[in-house]
N, C-alpha and C positions, 0 to 999 in steps of 0.2 A: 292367352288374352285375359287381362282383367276386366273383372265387374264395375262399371263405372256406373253411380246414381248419381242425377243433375242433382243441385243446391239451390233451393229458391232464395233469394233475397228481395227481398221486400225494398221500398223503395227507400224506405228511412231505417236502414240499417243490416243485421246480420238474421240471417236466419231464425224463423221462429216457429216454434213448436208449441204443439197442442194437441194434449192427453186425451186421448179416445173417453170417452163418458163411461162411469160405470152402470152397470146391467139397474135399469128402473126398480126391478124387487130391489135391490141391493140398498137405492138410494133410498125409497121409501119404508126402509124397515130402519134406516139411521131417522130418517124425520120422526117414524114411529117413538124408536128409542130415548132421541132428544128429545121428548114431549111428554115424555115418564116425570115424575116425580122427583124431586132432589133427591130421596134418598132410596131411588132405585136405578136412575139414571148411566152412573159408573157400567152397573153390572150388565144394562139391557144395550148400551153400548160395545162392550165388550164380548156379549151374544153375538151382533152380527159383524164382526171381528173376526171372531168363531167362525162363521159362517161364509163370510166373504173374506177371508184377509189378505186380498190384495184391493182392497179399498182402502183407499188414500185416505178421504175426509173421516173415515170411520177411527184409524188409525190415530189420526190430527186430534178428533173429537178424544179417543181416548185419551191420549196426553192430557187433552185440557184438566178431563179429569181425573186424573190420578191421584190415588190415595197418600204421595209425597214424592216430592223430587223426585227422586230414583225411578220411580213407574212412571212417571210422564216422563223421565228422560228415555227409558227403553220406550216406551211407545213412540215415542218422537224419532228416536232412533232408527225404528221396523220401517213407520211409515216413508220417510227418510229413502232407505235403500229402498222398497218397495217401487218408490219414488222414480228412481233413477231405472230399475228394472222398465218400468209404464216409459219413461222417457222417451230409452232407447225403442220399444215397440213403438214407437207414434214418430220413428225418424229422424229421434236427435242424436248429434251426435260428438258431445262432449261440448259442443261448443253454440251458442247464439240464444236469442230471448225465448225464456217463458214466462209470457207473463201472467199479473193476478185479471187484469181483467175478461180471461177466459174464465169461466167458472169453473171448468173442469181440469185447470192446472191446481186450483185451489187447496186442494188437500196434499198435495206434492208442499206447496211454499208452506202450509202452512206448520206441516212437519218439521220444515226446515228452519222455519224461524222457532219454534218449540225447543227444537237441540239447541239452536243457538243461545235459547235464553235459559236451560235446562241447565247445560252446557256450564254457560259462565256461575250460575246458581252453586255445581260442586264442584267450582276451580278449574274447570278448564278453558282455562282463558283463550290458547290457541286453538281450541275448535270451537269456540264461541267466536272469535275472530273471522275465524275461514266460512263458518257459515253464514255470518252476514256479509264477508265479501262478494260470496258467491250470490245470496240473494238479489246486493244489489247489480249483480254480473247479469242475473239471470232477468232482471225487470229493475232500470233504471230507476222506475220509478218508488221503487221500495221506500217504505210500507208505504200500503195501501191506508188511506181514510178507514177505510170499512173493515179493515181486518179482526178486530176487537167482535163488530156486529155480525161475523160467517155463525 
């Protein structure tokens, strides 16, 4: 006999999903970090990276700042698959919305849009492609207004 789990769907569409919150120390040592000084920022980000790296936004945060392309494309990248790892633990399952307006998918898209724009930055145009198909797979409503302001 197999394993059968029901599938919620929602009344306006396909299934949706929404990433467990990370542990409070975790988030509050990034608020910490982001509130550092420009020119410590990078590093005190990349502390709880260190610390936590299965944190999404930490991961996302890193990319922003990265010392040139290439390093915010890997960070965008880690948090990215990271990403997909949290996904699947919170139920998903290749397929239906996650959107931005949960806060705590936030660090997952915002990975994702990182690679995408990372991505096209050093020529790779079909995974800049694929990652904003998917984003707008994943939340119709891509982008967010507020994406700029995370």
């Amino acid at each position: 006999m197999s394993d059968h789990q029901s599938v919620q769907f929602s009344p306006s569409g396909p299934p949706e999903t929404v990433i467990d919150a990370e542990p409070a120390e975790a988030r509050a040592a990034l608020a910490e970090a982001l509130a550092e000084d420009e020119s410590n920022r990078r590093d005190a980000v990349a502390g709880v990276v260190a610390r936590w790296p299965r944190s999404l936004d930490a991961w996302a945060r890193l990319g922003d700042l990265g010392r040139d392309t290439i390093e915010s494309y890997a960070a965008y990248r880690v948090g990215y698959h990271r990403g997909l790892d949290r996904l699947r633990a919170s139920g998903w399952r290749g397929s239906g919305a996650v959107r931005w307006e949960h806060p705590t998918n936030r660090g997952f898209l915002a990975a994702l849009a990182g690679l995408a724009s990372t991505a096209a930055a050093i020529g790779e145009t079909d995974e800049a492609e694929r990652c904003e198909l998917f984003l707008r797979q994943l939340d119709p409503q891509w982008p967010p207004t507020d994406l700029a302001d995370r």
